[in-house]
LOLUMRO-358716 format. One line per field, with one value per residue (C-alpha): x, y, z; residue in one letter. Coordinates in steps of 0.001 Angstrom, whole numbers, plus 524288, in hexadecimal, padded with zeros to 5 digits. Layout:
BEGIN
c1	[X  ...]
c2	[Y  ...]
c3	[Z  ...]
resn	[A  ...]
END
This chain:
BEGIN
c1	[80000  80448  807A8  7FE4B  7F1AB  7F569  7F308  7E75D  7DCA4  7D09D  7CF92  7CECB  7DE2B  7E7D9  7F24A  7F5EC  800DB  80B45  81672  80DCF  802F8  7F647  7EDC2  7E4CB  7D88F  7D96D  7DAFB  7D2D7  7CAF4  7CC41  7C160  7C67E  7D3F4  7D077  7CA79  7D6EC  7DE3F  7D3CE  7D448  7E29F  7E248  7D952  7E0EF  7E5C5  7F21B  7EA97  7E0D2  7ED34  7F326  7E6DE  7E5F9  7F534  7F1B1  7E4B0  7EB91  7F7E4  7F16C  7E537  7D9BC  7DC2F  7EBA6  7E8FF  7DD7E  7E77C  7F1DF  7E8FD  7E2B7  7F01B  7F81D  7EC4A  7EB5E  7F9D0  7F8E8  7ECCF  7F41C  8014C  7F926  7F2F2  7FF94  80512  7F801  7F97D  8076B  801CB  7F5CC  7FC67  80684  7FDA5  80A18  80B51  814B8  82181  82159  81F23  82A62  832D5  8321A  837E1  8431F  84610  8429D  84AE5  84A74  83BBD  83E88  8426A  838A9  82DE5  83675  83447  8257B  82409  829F6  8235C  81745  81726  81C21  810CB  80961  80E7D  80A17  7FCFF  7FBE2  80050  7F651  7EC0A  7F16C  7F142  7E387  7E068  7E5D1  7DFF4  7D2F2  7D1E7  7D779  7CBF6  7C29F  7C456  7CE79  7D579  7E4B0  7EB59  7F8CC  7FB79  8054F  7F9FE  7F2E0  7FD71  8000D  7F047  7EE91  7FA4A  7F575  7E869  7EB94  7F63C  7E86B  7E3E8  7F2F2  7F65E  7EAF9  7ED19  7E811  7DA06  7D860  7DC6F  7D255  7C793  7CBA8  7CA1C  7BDB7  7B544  7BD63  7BD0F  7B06C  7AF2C  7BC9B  7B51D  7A824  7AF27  7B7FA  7AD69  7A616  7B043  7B209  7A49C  7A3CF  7B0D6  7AA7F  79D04  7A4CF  7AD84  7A89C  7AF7F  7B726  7C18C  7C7F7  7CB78  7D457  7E0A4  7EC9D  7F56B  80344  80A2D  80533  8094F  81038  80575  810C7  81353  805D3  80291  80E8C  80932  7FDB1  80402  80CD2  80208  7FFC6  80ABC  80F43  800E2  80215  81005  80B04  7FD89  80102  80035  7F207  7F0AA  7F60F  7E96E  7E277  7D974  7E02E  7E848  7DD90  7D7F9  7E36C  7E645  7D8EC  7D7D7  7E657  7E228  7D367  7DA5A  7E51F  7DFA0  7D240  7D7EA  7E4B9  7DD43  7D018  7D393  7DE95  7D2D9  7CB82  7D412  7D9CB  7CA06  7C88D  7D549  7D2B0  7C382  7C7BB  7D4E5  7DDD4  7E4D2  7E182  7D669  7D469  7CDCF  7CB42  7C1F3  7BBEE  7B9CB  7AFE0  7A864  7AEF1  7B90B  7B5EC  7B298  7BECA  7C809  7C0C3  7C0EE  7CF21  7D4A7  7D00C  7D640  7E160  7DFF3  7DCB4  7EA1F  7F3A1  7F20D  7F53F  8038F  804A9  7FFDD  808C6  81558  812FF  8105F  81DF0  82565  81F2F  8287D  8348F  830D4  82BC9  82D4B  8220D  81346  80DF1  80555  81192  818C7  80B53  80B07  8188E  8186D  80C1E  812E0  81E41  816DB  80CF8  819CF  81C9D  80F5C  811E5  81E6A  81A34  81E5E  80FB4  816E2  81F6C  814B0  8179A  82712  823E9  81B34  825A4  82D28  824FC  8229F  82E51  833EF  825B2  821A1  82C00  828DE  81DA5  82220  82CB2  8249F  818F9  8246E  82A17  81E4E  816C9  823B8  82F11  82C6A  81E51  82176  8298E  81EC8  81B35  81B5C  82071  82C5C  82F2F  83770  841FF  842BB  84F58  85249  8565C  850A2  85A88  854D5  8468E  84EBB  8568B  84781  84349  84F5D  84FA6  840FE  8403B  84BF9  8443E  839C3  84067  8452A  837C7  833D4  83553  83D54  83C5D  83828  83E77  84A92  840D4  84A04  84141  83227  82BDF  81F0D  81E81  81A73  82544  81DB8  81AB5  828EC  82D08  823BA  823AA  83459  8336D  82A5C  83179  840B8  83BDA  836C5  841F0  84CD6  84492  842D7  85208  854AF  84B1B  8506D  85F68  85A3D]
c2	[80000  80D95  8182E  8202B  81474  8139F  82159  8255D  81E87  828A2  834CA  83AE7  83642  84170  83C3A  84614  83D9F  847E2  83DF3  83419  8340A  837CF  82C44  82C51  828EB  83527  83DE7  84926  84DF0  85A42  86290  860D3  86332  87055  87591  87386  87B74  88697  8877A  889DF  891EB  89B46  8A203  8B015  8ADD5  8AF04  8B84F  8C11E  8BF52  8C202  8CFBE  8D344  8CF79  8D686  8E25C  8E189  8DDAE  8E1DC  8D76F  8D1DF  8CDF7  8CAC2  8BF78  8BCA0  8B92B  8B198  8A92F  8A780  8A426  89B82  891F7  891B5  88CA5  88239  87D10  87ACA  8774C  86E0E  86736  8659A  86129  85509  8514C  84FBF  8484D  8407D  83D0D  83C7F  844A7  851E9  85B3C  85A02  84B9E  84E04  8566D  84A46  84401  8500E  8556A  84859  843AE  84BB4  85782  85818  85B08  86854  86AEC  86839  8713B  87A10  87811  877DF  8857A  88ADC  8869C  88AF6  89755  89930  893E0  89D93  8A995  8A3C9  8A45A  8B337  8B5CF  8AF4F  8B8E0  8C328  8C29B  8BF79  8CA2E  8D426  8CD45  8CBCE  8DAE1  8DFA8  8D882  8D3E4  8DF02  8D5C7  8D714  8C9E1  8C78C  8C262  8B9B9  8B305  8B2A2  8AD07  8A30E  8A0DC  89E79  894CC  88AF1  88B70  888F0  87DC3  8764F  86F2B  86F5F  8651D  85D5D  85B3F  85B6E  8567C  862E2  869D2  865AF  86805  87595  8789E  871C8  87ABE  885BA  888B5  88C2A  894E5  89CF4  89DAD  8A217  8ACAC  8B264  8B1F5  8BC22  8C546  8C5F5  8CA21  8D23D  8D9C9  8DB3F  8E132  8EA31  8F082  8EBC1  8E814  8F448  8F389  8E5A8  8ED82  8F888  8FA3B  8F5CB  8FFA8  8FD23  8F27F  8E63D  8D8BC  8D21E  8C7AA  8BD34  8BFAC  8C10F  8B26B  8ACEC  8B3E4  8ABB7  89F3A  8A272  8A177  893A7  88EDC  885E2  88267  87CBF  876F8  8704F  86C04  85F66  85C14  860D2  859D0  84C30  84A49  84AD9  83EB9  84125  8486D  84EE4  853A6  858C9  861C3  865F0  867A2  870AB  87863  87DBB  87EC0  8875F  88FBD  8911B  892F6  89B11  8A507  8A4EB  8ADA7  8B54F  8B868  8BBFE  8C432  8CCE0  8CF9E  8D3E5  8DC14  8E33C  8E5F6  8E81B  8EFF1  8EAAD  8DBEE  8DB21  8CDEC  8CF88  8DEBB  8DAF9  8CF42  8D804  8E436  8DA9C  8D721  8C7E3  8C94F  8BEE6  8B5A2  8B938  8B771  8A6FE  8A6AF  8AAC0  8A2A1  897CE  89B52  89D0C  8905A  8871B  88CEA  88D7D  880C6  8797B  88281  87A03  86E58  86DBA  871D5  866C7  85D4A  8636D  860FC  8554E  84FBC  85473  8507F  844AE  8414C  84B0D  84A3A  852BD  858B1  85DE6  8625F  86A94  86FC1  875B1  879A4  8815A  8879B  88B85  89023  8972D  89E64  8A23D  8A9EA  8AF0E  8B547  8BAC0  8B41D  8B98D  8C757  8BE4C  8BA74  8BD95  8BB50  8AD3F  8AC53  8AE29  8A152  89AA2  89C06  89A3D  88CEC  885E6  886B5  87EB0  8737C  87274  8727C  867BA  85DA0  8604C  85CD0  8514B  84AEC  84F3F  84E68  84740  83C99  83B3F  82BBD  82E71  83630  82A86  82935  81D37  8232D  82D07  82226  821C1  82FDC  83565  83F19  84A53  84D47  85A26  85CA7  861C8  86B49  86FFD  873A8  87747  88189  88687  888A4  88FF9  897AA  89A66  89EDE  8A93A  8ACAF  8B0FD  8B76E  8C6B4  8CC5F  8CEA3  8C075  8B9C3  8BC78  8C095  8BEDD  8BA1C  8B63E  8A9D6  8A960  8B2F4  8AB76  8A6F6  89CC3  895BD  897F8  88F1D  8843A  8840A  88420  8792E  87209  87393  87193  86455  85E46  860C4  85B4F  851C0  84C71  84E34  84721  83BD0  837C0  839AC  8301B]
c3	[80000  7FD82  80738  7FFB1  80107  8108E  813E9  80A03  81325  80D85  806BC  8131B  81518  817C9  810FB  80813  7FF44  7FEDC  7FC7D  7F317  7E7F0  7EC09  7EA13  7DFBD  7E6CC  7EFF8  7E43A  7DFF5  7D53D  7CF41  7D38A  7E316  7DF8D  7D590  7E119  7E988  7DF11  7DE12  7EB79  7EC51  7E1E4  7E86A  7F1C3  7F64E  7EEAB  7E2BD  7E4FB  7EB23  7DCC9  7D706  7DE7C  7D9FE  7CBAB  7CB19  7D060  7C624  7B96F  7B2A2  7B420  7A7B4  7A99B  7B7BF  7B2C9  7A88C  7B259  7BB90  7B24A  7AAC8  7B521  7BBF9  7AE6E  7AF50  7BC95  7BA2D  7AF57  7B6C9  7C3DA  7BAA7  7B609  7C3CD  7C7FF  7BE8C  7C12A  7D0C2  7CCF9  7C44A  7CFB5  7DA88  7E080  7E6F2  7E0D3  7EB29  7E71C  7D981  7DB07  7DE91  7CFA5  7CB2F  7D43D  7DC4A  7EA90  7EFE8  7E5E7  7E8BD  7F626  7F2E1  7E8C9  7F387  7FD5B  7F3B1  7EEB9  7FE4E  8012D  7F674  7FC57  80844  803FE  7FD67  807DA  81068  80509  80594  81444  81161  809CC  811D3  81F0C  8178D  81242  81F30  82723  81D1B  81FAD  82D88  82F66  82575  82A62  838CE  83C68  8401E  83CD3  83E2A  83BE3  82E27  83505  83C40  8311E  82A7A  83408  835BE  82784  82527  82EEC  82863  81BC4  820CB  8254B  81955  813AC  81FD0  81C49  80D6B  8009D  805D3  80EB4  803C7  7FBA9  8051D  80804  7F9D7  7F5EC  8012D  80046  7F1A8  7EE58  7F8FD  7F4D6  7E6F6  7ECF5  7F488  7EA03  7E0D4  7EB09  7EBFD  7DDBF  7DB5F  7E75D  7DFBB  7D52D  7DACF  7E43F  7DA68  7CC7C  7C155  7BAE8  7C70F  7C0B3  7B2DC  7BA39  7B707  7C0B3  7C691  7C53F  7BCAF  7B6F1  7BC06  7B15B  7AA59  7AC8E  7B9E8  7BD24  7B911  7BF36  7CABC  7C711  7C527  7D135  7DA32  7D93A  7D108  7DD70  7DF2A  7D15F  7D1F8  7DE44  7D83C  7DA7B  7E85C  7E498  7D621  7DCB9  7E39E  7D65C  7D149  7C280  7BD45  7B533  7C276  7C688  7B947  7BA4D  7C8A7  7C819  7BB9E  7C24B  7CF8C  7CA62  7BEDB  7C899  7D650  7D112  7C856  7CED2  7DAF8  7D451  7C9CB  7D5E8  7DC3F  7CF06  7CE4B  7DD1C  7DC91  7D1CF  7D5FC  7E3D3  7E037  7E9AC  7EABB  7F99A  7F987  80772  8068B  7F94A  7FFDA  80C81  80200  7FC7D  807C6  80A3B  814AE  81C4D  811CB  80C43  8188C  81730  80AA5  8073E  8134A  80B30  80073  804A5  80CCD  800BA  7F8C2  803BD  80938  7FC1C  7FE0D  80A83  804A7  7F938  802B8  80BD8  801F7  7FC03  809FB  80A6E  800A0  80942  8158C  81494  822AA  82719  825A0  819DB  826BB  82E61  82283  81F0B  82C73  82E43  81EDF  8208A  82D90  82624  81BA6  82530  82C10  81E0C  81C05  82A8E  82708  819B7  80D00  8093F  806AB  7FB02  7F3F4  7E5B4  7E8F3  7EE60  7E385  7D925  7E00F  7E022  7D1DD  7CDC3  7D7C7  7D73A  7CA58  7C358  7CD26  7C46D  7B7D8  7BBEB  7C1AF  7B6BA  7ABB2  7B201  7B447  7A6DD  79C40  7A3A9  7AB22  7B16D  7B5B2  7BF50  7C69B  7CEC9  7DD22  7DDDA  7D539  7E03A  7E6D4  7DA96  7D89A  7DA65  7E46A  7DC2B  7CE38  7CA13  7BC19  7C2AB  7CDE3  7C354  7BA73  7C7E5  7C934  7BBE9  7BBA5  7C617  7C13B  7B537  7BC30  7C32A  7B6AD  7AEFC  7BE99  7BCF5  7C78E  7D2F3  7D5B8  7CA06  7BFEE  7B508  7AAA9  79FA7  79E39  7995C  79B49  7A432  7AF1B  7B7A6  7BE62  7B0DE  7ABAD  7B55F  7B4E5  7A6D4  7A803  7B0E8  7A8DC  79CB2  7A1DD  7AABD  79E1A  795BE  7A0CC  7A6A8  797C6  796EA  7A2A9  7A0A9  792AF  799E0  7A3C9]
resn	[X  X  X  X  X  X  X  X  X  X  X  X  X  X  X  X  X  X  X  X  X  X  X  X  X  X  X  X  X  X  X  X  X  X  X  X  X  X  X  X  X  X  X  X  X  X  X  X  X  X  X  X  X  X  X  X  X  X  X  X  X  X  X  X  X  X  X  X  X  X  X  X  X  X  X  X  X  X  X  X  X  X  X  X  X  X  X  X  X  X  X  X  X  X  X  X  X  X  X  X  X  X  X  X  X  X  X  X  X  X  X  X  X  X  X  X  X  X  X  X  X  X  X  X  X  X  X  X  X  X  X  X  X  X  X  X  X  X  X  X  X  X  X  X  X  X  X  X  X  X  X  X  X  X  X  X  X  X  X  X  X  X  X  X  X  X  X  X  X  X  X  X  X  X  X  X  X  X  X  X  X  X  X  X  X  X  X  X  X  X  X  X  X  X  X  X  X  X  X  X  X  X  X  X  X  X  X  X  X  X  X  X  X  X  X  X  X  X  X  X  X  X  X  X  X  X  X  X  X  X  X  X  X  X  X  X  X  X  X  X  X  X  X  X  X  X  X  X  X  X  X  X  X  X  X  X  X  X  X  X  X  X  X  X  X  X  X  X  X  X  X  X  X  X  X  X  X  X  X  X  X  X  X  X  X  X  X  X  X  X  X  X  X  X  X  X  X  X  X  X  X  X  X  X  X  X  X  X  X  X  X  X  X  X  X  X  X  X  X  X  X  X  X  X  X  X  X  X  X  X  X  X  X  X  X  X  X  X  X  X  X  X  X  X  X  X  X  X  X  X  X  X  X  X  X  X  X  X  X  X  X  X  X  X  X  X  X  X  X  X  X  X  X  X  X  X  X  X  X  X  X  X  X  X  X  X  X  X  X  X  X  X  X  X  X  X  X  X  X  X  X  X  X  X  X  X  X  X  X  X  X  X  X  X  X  X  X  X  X  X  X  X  X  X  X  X  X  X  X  X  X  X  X  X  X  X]
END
C-alpha cells in the first residue's frame, strides 16, 4: 500500500500531499477550483493597481492594460495549471525534475521568500485599509502595527489547514465580494455620473508596457505557482479552464473596478472612496475577505515550497512560523516597497515558469513521474544557468530605476523573461538530451 492510500481515509482527510501526487479520487472539478482563483484574484492589491492606473492613463489605455495584461496572465496561469494537473505535483517538487534534489532546494527557498514577502505586502495593505476605516468610521486610531500583526494571524487560519479550507473560504465568500463591488460601482456612478471617467490625467502617462507588466506583476507568482492549485484538478482540461477564468476574471475584474471608482471618485484612496458611498462597514467585511481569500494562498504556496526543504517538520508548523515571519514583515513595513518588490518579483519568479512549462511540454515530459524523483540527480546546472540568465534579461528590458533598461522586447519585462526562459530551456535541454 502506498503512503499516499494510508493517510487519505475520506475527503474530509487533512492530508494535504505536499511531498507526493495528489490522488486522483480527491481531485476537483473546475467550477470549485475557478472560484478559488477568482477569489484570489480579487484582492486590495489589485484594486490598489487599479486606482494608480486609472489615475495615470486615460480610461481607454488603463482598460487596455488590464485586460491585456489579465489574458496574458490566464493564458500562462493556464499552462502552469496543466503541467500540475498533469503531475498530480505541487510546484517546489515539480521544481526538482528540472534543477535537481538538491538544486530545488534553493529554488523553493526562493519561491518561499518571495511568498511571504508578498504575504507580508498583502497584510500591508489589509492594515492599512483598515486603520483608514476604523479612524473614519469608529474614530478609532489603531496602530497599523496591530493591525498588521491582527491581520497576519487571520489570514494564516485556512493557510495551516490546506487546500480544502481554501476552497471553502472561496466558494461562500465569492459571490458576496461580487455582490458588494457591484453596489459601489453603481452607487459611483449615480453619485457623480458618467462625464468624470473621460477627464483628462494630470501629469505624465504610465508607459502602456509598464502598465501591463504592472498587470502581469501582480499575480505573475500566483501563476508560476498555479500548480500547487492545478494539481488538485480532476483533468487537465479542468485545470486550463479553471486557471484561464480564475486569472483573466479575478486579475482584471477588481482592477476594472477600481480604474472606474478612481476616476469617478477622483482620488486612489478605496477606503474614503468606499465610506464616501455610503458602505463603510460592509466594506471593512467585505474587503477583509478579500484580502483573506488572496493572501492565504501566499502562505499556502510558501509552506508547501519549505515543505520540500524541511522535510523533517509538519507542513502545519512550517505554515505557522512562515506566516509569523511573514506577519513581522507586514509589521515592519515592506508595504511602503510595493512597486520595488513588485519589480523582483517579476523578474526572479517568472522564468520559473517558463522553465518547468518547456521541460515538461518540448524536452522531456517522461521523466515527470514521482516514482522518478528517487533517480534524479542532485544538481541539474543547465536550468540554474536559464534561471540566471533569465532573470538577467529581465532586468535588462526593466527601465531604471528598478531595472538596467537597456533595450525593449515586448515591452513587458515580466513576459520577456518567461518567454526567454521558455525559449533558451528548449533549445539546451534539446542540446543536452541528444548529447546524452
Amino acid at each position: 500500500m502506498s503512503e499516499a492510500s494510508q493517510v487519505i481515509g475520506s475527503e474530509g482527510s487533512t492530508q494535504d500531499f505536499e511531498r507526493e501526487p495528489v490522488p486522483q479520487h480527491l481531485r476537483k472539478k473546475w467550477l470549485s477550483m475557478s472560484l478559488v482563483w477568482i477569489a484570489i484574484g480579487i484582492d486590495l492589491s489589485a484594486m490598489f493597481l487599479g486606482a494608480e492606473l486609472g489615475n495615470g492613463m486615460n480610461l481607454a489605455d488603463s482598460l487596455t492594460a488590464t485586460i491585456v495584461g489579465s489574458v496574458i496572465l490566464g493564458l500562462i496561469g493556464a499552462l502552469c495549471a496543466y503541467v500540475g494537473a498533469k503531475t498530480g505535483l505541487s510546484t517546489a517538487m515539480i521544481s526538482r525534475f528540472l534543477f535537481g534534489n538538491v538544486g530545488a532546494r534553493i529554488v523553493s527557498i526562493v519561491l518561499g521568500i518571495f511568498s511571504l514577502g508578498w504575504f507580508g505586502v498583502q497584510v500591508g495593505f489589509f492594515s492599512s485599509n483598515m486603520h483608514t476605516a476604523f479612524d473614519k468610521l469608529l474614530g478609532i486610531d489603531l496602530p497599523l502595527g496591530v493591525l498588521s500583526f491582527v491581520g497576519g494571524l487571520l489570514m494564516m487560519s485556512t493557510a495551516i489547514w490546506g487546500y480544502r479550507s481554501i476552497e471553502r473560504l472561496s466558494v461562500w465568500s465569492v459571490p458576496l465580494l461580487v455582490i458588494f463591488i457591484g453596489v459601489a460601482i453603481v452607487a459611483a456612478f449615480k453619485t457623480k455620473g458618467t462625464s468624470a471617467i473621460w477627464e483628462p490625467i494630470a501629469g505624465a502617462p504610465i508607459p502602456m508596457g509598464i502598465a501591463i507588466s504592472l498587470v502581469i506583476g501582480i499575480f505573475i507568482v500566483g501563476t508560476v505557482l498555479s500548480p500547487d492549485i492545478g494539481r488538485w484538478a480532476r483533468t487537465p482540461m479542468h485545470a486550463v479552464t479553471a486557471a484561464f477564468i480564475g486569472f483573466f476574471v479575478g486579475n482584471s475584474l477588481m482592477t476594472i473596478i477600481a480604474i472606474f471608482l478612481s476616476r469617478l471618485m477622483d482620488t486612489d484612496d478605496l477606503t474614503n472612496i468606499f465610506i464616501a458611498l455610503g458602505l463603510g462597514l460592509p466594506a471593512i467585511i467585505v474587503l477583509t475577505l478579500a484580502q483573506w481569500t488572496t493572501n492565504t494562498n501566499n502562505l499556502y504556496s510558501a509552506s508547501l515550497g519549505f515543505s520540500v526543504v524541511f522535510q523533517k517538520f509538519p507542513k502545519k508548523w512550517i505554515t505557522i512560523i512562515a506566516g509569523l515571519i511573514a506577519t513581522s514583515l507586514a509589521v515592519f513595513g515592506i508595504y511602503d516597497k510595493f512597486l520595488s518588490f513588485l519589480n523582483v518579483i517579476t523578474s526572479f519568479v517568472s522564468p520559473i515558469g517558463g522553465l518547468y512549462t518547456a521541460e515538461y511540454l518540448l524536452v522531456d515530459r517522461k521523466k515527470f513521474t514521482f516514482e522518478g524523483l528517487d533517480r534524479n540527480r542532485n544538481w541539474i546546472f543547465r536550468s540554474l544557468v536559464v534561471w540566471i540568465l533569465a532573470t538577467l534579461f529581465a532586468y535588462m528590458t526593466t527601465p531604471s530605476p528598478d531595472g538596467f533598461g537597456l533595450f525593449q522586447l515586448t515591452r513587458v519585462p515580466a513576459l520577456d523573461a518567461f518567454v526567454f526562459a521558455f525559449i533558451v530551456q528548449w533549445i539546451i535541454g534539446k542540446i543536452a538530451s541528444k548529447k546524452g
